[in-house]
N, C-alpha and C positions, 0 to 999 in steps of 0.2 A: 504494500500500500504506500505509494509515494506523494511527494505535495504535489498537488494539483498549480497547473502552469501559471495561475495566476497571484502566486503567493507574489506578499508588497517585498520592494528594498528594508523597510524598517523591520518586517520580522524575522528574516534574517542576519541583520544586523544583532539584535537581541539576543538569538540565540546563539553570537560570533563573542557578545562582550558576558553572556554567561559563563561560556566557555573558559574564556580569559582568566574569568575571575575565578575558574572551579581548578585552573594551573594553577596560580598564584598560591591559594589558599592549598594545595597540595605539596610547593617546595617549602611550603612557610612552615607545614608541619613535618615534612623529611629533616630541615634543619635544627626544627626543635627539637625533635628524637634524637639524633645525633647527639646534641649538648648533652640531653638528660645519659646518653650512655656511654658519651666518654668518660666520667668515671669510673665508671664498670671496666671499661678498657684498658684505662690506666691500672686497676688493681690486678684484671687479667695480667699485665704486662709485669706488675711487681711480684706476681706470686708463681707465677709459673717461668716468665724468661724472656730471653730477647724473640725477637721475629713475631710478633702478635698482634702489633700497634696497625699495621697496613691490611693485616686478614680480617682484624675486626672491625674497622674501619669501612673496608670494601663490604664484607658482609654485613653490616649494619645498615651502608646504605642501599644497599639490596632489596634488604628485608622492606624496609621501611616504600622505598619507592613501586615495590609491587605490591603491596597491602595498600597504600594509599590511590596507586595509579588505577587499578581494577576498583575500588570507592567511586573515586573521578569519570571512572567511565562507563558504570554502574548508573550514576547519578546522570550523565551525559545522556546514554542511551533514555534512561526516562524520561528524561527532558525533551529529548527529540521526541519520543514514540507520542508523548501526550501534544506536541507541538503539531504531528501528523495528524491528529485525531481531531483538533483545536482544526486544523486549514481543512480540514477534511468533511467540515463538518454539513455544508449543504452541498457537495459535490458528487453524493452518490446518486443513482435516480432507479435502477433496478431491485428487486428484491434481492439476488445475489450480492450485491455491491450493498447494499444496504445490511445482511446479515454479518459483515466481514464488518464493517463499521460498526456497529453497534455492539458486537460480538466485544471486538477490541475497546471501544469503549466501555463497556462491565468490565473486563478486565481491571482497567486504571484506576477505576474512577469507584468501585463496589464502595471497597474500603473505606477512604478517605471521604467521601459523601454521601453516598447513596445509603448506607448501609444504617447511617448515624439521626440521618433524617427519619427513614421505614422505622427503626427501632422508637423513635420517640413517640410519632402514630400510635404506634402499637400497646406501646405504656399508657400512653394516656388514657386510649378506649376502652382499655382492661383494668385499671386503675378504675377510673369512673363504673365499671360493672361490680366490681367484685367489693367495691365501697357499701354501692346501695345494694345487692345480691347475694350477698355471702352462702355457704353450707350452716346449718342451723345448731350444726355441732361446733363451729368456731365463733368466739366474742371477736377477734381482731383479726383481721387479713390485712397485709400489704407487700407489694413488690419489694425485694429487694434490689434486684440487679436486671437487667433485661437486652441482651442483643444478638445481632443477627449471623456474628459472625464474620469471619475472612472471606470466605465461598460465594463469588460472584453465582445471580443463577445463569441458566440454560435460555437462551431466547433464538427461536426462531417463527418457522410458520407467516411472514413479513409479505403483505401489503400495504402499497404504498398509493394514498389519495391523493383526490384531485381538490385544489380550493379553490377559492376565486380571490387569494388575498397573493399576488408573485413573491413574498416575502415569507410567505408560512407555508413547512413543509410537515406534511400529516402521514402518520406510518403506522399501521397496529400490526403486532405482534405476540403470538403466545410466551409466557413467561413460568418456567417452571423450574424451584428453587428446591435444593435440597442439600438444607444446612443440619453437616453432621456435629457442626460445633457451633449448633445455636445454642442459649441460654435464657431460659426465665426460670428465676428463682421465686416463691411464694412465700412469705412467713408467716407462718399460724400461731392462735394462741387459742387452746380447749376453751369451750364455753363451760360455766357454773355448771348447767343442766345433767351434764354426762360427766356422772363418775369418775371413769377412765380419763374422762382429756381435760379433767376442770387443773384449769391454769398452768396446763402441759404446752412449751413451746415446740412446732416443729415446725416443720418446711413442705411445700409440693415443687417439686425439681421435674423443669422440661427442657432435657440435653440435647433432643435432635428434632428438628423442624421441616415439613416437606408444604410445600401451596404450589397451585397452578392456578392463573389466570389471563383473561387478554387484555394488553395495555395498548392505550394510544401516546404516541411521542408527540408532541408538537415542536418544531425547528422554528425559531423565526431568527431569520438570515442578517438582519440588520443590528441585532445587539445579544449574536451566541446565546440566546436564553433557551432552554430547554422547561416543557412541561409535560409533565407525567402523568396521565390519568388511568384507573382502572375501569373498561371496559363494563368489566359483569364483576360480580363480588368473586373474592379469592375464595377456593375450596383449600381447607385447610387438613392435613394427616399428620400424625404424631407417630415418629420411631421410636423412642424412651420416652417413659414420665415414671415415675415412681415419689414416693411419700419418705422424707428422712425424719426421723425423731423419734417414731409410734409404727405401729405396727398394722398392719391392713386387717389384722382382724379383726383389731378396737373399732372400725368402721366398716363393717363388712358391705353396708348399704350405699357405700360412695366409690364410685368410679372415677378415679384420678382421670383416666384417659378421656370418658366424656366430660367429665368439668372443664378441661382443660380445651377443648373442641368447643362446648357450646360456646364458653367465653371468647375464642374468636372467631368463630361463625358472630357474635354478637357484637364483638367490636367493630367489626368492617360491614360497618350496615349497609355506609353510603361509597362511594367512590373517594378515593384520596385523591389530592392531588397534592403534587410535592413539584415545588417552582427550583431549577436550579441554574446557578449562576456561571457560568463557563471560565468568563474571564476573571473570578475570584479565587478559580482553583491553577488555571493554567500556569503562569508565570509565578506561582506564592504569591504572599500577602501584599498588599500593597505598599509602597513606599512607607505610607505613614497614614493612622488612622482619622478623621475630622473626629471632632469632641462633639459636630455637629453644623448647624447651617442654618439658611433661612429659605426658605421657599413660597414663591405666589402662585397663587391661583384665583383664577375669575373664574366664576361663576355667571355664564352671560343668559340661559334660559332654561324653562324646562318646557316638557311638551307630554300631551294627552296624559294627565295628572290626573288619576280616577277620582271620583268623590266618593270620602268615604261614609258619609252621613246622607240621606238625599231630604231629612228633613233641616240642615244647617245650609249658609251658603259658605263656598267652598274659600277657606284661606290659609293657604298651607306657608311653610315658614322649613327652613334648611337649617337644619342643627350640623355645622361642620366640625368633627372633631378626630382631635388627632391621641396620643399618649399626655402629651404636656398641655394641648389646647384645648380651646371648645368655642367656637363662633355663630353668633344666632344673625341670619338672615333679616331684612324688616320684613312684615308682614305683609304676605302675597295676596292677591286676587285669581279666582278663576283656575280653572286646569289645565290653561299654556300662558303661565306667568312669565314677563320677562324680570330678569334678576339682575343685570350686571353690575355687580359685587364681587370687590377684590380682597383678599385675605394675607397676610404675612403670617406666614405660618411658622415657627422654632421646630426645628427636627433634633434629637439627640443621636449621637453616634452615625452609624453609615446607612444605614438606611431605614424603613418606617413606613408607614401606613397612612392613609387621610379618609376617613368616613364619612360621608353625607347623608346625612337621615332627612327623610322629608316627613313633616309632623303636620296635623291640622290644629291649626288653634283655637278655631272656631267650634272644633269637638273636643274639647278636652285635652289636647294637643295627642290624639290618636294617631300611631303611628301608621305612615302610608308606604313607604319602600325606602330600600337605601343604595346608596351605590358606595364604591369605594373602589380605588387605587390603590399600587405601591408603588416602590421608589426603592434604589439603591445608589451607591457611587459606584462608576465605575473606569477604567484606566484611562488618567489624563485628567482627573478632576471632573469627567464627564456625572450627567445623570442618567441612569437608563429606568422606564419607567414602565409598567407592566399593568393591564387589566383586562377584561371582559368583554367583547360587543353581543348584540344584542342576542346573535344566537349563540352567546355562549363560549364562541372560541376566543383565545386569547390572542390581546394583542398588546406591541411592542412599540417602546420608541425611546430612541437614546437621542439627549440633548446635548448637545456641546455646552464645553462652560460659557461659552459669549455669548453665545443664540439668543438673543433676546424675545424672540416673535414667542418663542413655548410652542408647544403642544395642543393642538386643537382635538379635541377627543367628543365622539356620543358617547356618554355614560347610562347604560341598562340603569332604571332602578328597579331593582330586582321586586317579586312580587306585585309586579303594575306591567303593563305593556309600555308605561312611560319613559323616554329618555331626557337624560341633562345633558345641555352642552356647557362645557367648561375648557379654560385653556391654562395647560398646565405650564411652567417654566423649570428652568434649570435650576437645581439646587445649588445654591451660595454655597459649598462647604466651606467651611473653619477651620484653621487647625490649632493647635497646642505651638508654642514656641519650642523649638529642637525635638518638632514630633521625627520629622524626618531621618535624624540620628539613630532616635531612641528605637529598636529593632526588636532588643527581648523587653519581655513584659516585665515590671517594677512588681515586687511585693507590695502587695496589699495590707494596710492594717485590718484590726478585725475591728468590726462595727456591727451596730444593730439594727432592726428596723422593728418599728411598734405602728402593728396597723389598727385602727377601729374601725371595726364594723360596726358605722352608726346605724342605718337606718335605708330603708327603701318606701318605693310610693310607686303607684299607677302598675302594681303586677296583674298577670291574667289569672284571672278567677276561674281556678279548676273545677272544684266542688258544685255543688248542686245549686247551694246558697250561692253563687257568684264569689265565692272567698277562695284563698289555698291555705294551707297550712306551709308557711314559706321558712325555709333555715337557707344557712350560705353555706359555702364549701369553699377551703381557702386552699390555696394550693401554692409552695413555691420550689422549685426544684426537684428532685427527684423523692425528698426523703421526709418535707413537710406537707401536713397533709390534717387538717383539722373543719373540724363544723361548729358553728352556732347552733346553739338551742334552737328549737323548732315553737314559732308562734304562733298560734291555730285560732283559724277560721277568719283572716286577716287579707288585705293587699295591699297593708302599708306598714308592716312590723318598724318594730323599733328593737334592736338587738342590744344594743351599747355592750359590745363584745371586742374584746383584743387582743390581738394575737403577737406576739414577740418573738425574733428567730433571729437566727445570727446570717449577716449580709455574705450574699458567695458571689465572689467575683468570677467571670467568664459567661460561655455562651449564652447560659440560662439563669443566670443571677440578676435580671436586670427587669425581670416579670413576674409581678406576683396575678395567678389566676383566680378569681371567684366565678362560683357561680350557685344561683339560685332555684332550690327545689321545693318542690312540693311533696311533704312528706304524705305517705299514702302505705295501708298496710300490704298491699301488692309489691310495687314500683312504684321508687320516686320519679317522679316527672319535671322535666328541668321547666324552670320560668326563663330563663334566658343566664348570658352570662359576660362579661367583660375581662379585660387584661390590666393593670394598672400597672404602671410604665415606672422604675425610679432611675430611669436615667437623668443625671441633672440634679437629683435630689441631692444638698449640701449636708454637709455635719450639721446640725443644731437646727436645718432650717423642719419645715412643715407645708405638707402641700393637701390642701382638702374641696372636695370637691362635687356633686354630682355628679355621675356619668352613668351614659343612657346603655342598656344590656341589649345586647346581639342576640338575634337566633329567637328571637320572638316580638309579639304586637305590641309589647308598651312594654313600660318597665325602667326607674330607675334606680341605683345605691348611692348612698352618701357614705363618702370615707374621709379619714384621714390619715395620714402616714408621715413618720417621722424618720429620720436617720440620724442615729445616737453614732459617736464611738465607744469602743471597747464592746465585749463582750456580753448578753444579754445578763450575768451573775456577775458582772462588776459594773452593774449601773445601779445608781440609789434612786431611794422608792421615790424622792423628790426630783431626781433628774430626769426618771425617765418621762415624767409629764410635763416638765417645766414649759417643751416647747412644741406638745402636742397640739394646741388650738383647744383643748377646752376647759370649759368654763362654768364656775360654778356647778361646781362637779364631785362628792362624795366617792375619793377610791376607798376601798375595802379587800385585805386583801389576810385569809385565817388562815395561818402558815400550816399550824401543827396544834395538834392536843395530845396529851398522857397524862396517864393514873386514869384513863375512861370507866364507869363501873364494868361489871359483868351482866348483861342484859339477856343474854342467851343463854341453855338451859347447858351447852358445850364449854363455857366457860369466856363466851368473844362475844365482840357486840360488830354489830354493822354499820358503823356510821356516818351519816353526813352531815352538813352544814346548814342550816336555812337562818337568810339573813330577811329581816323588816327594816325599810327605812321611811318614813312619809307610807305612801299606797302602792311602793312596789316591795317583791317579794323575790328573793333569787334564794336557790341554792345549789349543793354543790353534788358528785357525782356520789356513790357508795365507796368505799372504803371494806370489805368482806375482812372478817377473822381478825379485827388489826384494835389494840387498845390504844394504840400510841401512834394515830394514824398520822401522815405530815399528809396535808388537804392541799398545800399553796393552790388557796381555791381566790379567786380573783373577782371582783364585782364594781361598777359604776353604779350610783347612783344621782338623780335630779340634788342640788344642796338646798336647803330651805332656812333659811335663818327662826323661821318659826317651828321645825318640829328639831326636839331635843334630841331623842334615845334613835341609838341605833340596837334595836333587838336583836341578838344573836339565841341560838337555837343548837343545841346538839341535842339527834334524835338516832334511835336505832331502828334501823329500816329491816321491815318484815314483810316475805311476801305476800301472806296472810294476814288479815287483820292488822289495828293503828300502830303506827309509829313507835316506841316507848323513846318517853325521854329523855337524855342522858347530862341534863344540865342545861344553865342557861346564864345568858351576861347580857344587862341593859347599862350601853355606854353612853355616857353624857356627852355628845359630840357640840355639842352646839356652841363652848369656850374655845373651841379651836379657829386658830386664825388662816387668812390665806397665807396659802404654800407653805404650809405646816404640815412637815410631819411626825408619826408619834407610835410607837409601838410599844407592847407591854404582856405578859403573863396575866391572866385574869381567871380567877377560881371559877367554878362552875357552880351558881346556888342551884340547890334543890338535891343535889347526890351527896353522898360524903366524901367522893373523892373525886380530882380530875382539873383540869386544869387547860385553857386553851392561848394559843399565843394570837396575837390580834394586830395588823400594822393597818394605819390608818392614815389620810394624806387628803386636805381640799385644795382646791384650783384655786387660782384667781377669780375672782369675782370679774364679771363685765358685762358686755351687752352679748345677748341668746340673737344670734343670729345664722346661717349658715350658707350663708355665702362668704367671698373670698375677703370680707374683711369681718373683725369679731370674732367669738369665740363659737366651737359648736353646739348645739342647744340639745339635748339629752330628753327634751319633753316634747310630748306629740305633735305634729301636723294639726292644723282644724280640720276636723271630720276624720281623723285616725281613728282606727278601729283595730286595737291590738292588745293583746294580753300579758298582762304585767309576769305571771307566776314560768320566771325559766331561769335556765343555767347559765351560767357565762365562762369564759375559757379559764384556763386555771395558769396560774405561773406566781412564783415567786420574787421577793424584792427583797432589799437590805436598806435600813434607815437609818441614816445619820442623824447622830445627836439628841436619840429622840426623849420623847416626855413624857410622863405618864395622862392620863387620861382616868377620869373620878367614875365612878361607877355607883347607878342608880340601886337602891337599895329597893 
C-alpha cells in the first residue's frame, strides 16, 4: 500500500524532520551509555589487564547503536505505516482496496483509540444497569476495571455507498471481535437476606469476549474525521465468566453467563457512535495544549418551529449553552422566527460542545427540540467542526484561524422537522505562556471538589398523578458513583445533598455526570440528564448555576461546585463551605456514637441517625451489628434565627415493628454565630449509656437568591411540591478551634 501520487511537499517534509530528530535523539543516547560504562571499563581494565580498553569500547558501542538503531527504526516504520494510512485515507474506492485499508487501519489505531473509547460505552451502559438492576442476592455491585483489550477485530464483508455530499465517503462493513484478553471485572457484596452471602465480598470475572455486528464508517475528506456507527445492535457470546470469592453452589439459581449476556444485550440498546479524530493521533500530540478560546456564533433564523401548545400563541426563545455558559435569546414570535443574534462564547481546553434548546415561553417554557455542534482544534491553530444535517448524516468543516466569514450550517432541531440556521467561526484558541516548551505533563496537586445537589424544577411526570418520585445519580470517573435520597410524588425536589471527592486530573477528570431518575419498584426510569464541566474552575472560587437536562421534554438542576485544595480529610468543617455560595445555611454533620445500649435480643443494636430542625426531617442510613457505629452522616438545613433546638435522635431500626430508641440530644443552636464552627461529645438522655459526637457549622447570612449573584437558597420554589423526610450523603469533617454548644434539658 503506497502514498497515493498526490501527497503535499509539507508532508513529507514532516516526516524528513521526524526522522532527523529520531537520529539525533539516538546518538544523544549511544553517547550517554558510553559515559555511564566507561567506568565499568576502566575497572574491567584494572582488574583483569592491559588490551580491554579498545574491545570494550568497540563492543559497547555496538551494543548500544543496534538496540537503539532497531528503536529508531521501529519507531520510523510506525510512523511511516500510520503516515500511509493518514494519505491513504479517501483514496481507496473498491471493496478490495477498501478491506486492505481498513484492515491496516484496526491494526494501528485498535489500541491507542478505538479500543479506549468502545470500553468507556460499554462501562457506562452497564454501570447504569446493574446500579438500578442488581441480582437480589447482592446489597452492592460495581465495576471495577473494564477493557477491550490488544486484539484489533476481524472486519470485512465491505460495501461501499453512494452520497450526494463529494466530501463524504460511506462504507458498511461486518465487524467480528474476538477478544481473548478482554476484561470486566464485577465486585459484589452479599445482601442481609441470604445467610450464606450477608456481607461476603466477591467478584463476577468476564476474561474472554466475542460480538458481531454491521458498522457504517463515515470518511469526510476535508478535515480526516472518521465516524462510526452500529448498523443493527451487537450480538454479544461469552468464552469464560466465572464467580471469585463464593462458590456457585451458595447460588445455584444465578447464571453468571446469562447475567452477564442480558447486561449487554441491554447496554447496547441504541447505536453508538464514537467520533474520531485522525489528525490528533497521526503526528502525536500537539505542539502545545490552548487552556482554551473564544468562539462566535450567530444565530440568524429558524424555520417550520412546531407549536407546541395550539391553545397559547407560539413564542419560542433559544436557550444557548455550553459547559461554562448559558445564553437566553429575546423572545421570538411565530414558527419561522428571524433571530440574528451573536454570542461570544468561553470554551475550556481543546475542544467542547454548544447546545441550543428551543423552549416556548409562552407555555411554560416547554421544551421544543434542540440542536447542537462540536468543535475541536486542530493542526495549525485550525478549528475543525462537526455535526448532523437533517437526514442524519454527518457533517464537517474545518476553519482556518483567519477565516473570518465562519461557517454557514442548517442545524436539525432534533425532535421537530425544524431547522436553524447559524454561522459558526473559528475558535480564538489561547495559550499558556511557554505552553509550547512544556511537552510532559506537571504534577498535579491534590485538590477537592464539593458539589451540591440543590434542587431541580419543571421534570416529566411519570406516575399516574402527573408527579415522579425523582433522586440524582452522580457520577465522576470510573470509581465514584453515588445517589441522593429519593423524593416522592414531586417534579421539583429539593435535595440539599453533597457530594465531596478528590479532583483527578487527565482524560476524565474534568466531568462530573448527573443524572435524574424516577425511582419505581420495577425500573428506574431516567428524567433526563447533564454533564457539569470544571474546566476553569479556580482554587477557592464557586460556580453555581441552572442547567437545563438532555434526553428528555423539560427539566432543570440547580448546583453548585467548589474546588478546594488539599485532600477531601485535610479540609476543615469551616473551609470547606466558606466558598461554597451558601447561605444561611445549618450544616450538621454526626461523626460517630459508642457505649450505644443493647436493643436487640443478640446483644447489637441497628442504628441510625434522625435529625429535626425547623419542619425538615433527615436521616441517616442503618449501621447493622455495630454499638460504636462512626455514621459521618452529613445534613443541610434552611437557618432560622427563630427556631432554637436542633433535635437529634438515635433509634434502633427493626424490620418488624417501631423503631426503639436509643437516646436523644436537643442542641441549642440558635447562640451560634456566622461561620462558626463547633463540635463536641454529647450524652444520650433517656439510656444509661452512650454517647454521640456532633460537629456543627452556619453560613453566612445574606440575600436567598439563586442566580449568579447571592447566596443559594435551600427553601422551596413557589408552588414546590416536595417532601421534607430523606437522607443526605454522608462524609466527614475536622473542626478547628471548636466550642462547645449548651444543651436543652
Amino acid at each position: 500500500m503506497g502514498l497515493p501520487k498526490e501527497e503535499d511537499k509539507a508532508f513529507v517534509r514532516r516526516l524528513k524532520k521526524q526522522s532527523t530528530k529520531n537520529a539525533r535523539v539516538r546518538y544523544g543516547k549511544i553517547f550517554g551509555v558510553a559515559l555511564l560504562l566507561a567506568p565499568l571499563i576502566w575497572l574491567e581494565h584494572y582488574l583483569v589487564g592491559q588490551g580491554t580498553y579498545f574491545t570494550g569500547i568497540l563492543l559497547t558501542v555496538y551494543i548500544c547503536s543496534h538496540v537503539f538503531d532497531v528503536k529508531a527504526q521501529n519507531a520510523r516504520d510506525d510512523l511511516l505505516d500510520r503516515a500511509k494510512i493518514e494519505r491513504a485515507l479517501t483514496s481507496y474506492k473498491t471493496p478490495n482496496e477498501s478491506t486492505l485499508w481498513l484492515g491496516a487501519f484496526m491494526d494501528s489505531f485498535w489500541e491507542d483509540l478505538i479500543e479506549e473509547k468502545i470500553a468507556t460505552i460499554v462501562y457506562d451502559a452497564i454501570s447504569g444497569i446493574i446500579a438500578e438492576k442488581k441480582p437480589a442476592f447482592v446489597s452492592k455491585m460495581e465495576i471495577e476495571s473494564c477493557g477491550f483489550g490488544s486484539n484489533p477485530p476481524n472486519v470485512n464483508n465491505f460495501v461501499v455507498q453512494g452520497t450526494d455530499d463529494p466530501d463524504l465517503k460511506v462504507m458498511e462493513f461486518d465487524v467480528d471481535f474476538n477478544g481473548k484478553d478482554f476484561r470486566l471485572i464485577i465486585k459484589a457484596i452479599g445482601a442481609d437476606e441470604y445467610m450464606l452471602l450477608k456481607g461476603r465480598h466477591f467478584s463476577v470475572k468476564l476474561t474472554a469476549l466475542g460480538f458481531k455486528f454491521r458498522a457504517r464508517l463515515y470518511i469526510h475528506k476535508g478535515t480526516n474525521m472518521l465516524f462510526i456507527t452500529a448498523v443493527n445492535r451487537p450480538k454479544f457470546y461469552l468464552f469464560d465468566s466465572h464467580m471469585a470469592g463464593i462458590s456457585p453452589k451458595a447460588i445455584p439459581f444465578f447464571n453468571v453467563k446469562d447475567f452477564l449476556e442480558s447486561s449487554f444485550e441491554k447496554a447496547i440498546v441504541e447505536p453508538k457512535r464514537v467520533v474520531l479524530l485522525m489528525e490528533e493521533i497521526i503526528l502525536g500530540r500537539l505542539p502545545a495544549e490552548p487552556h482554551g478560546g473564544k468562539l462566535k456564533l450567530q444565530v440568524r433564523s429558524c424555520e417550520s418551529i412546531p407549536v407546541s401548545d395550539a391553545k397559547y400563541l407560539m413564542m419560542p426563545q433559544i436557550v444557548v449553552s455550553t459547559d461554562l455558559n448559558t445564553f437566553r435569546s429575546k423572545v421570538l414570535k411565530g414558527s419561522d422566527p428571524d433571530v440574528d443574534e451573536s454570542y461570544d462564547i468561553e470554551v475550556n481546553g481543546a475542544k467542547g460542545c454548544v447546545e441550543l434548546l428551543v423552549i416556548d415561553v409562552n407555555n411554560d417554557n416547554a421544551r421544543i427540540g434542540t440542536s447542537r455542534f462540536d468543535f475541536a482544534i486542530a493542526r495549525g491553530n485550525c478549528t475543525t467542526i462537526w455535526t448532523e444535517n437533517v437526514a442524519g448524516l454527518p457533517m464537517c468543516k474545518k476553519l482556518e484561524e483567519e477565516e473570518e466569514e465562519g461557517w454557514e450550517a442548517d442545524l436539525p432541531i432534533k425532535g421537530t422537522n425544524g431547522m436553524m440556521k447559524v454561522v459558526i467561526s473559528s475558535v480564538k484558541w489561547e495559550f499558556d505562556e511557554g505552553a509550547a516548551a512544556s511537552l510532559s505533563p506537571t504534577r498535579k496537586e491534590p485538590s477537592t471538589i464539593v458539589l451540591f445537589i440543590i434542587k431541580a424544577r419543571h421534570l416529566e411526570g411519570k406516575d399516574r398523578g402527573g408527579t415522579s418520585d425523582p433522586y440524582a445519580l452522580v457520577k465522576y470517573g470510573k470509581s465514584y458513583s453515588k445517589k441522593t435520597s429519593v423524593i416522592t410524588k414531586t417534579t421539583s425536589p429539593i435535595w440539599a445533598e453533597t457530594f465531596v471527592f478528590e479532583r483527578r486530573h487527565g482524560r476524565h477528570g474534568d466531568i462530573i455526570d448527573v443524572e435524574i431518575f424516577d425511582k419505581d419498584k420495577v425500573k428506574s426510569e431516567s428524567l433526563g440528564k447533564c454533564k457539569i464541566s470544571l474546566k476553569g474552575l479556580k482554587y477557592g472560587h464557586n460556580r453555581k448555576e441552572w442547567k437545563h437536562l438532555r434526553n428528555c421534554s423539560s427539566g432543570q438542576i440547580f448546583y453548585s461546585v467548589t474546588h478546594k485544595k488539599g485532600t477531601p480529610f485535610n479540609i476543615s468543617h469551616k473551609d470547606l463551605f466558606a466558598d461554597a455560595g451558601l447561605t444561611n445555611t445549618l450544616v450538621v454533620s454526626v461523626v460517630e456514637a459508642k457505649n450505644l445500649i443493647k436493643a436487640d435480643k443478640d446483644g447489637d443494636s441497628d442504628p441510625y441517625v434522625s435529625l429535626e430542625y425547623g419542619q425538615t426531617k433527615k436521616k441517616s442510613e442503618v449501621f447493622s451489628d455495630n454499638l460504636n457505629p462512626q455514621f459521618n452522616f452529613f445534613a443541610l438545613f434552611p437557618y432560622s434565627a427563630d427556631e432554637k433546638t436542633l433535635n437529634l435522635v438515635l433509634k434502633d431500626y427493626n424490620r418488624v415493628g417501631k423503631a426503639k430508641p436509643l437516646g436523644s440530644v436537643k442542641i441549642d443552636v440558635q447562640t451560634l454565630g456566622e461561620r462558626e464552627s463547633v463540635e463536641d461529645w454529647f450524652p444520650l438522655k433517656g439510656v444509661p449509656t452512650g454517647q454521640v459526637l456532633v460537629q456543627v457549622y452556619r453560613t453566612k447570612a445574606g440575600e436567598e437568591n439563586d442566580g449568579d449573584e447571592g447566596g443559594i437558597r435551600l427553601t422551596p420554589d413557589e408552588g414546590d411540591n416536595f417532601s421534607r423526610k430523606r437522607k443526605s450523603s454522608i462524609f466527614s469533617f475536622k473542626v478547628k478551634n471548636p466550642r462547645k454548644l449548651s444543651v436543652i434539658e
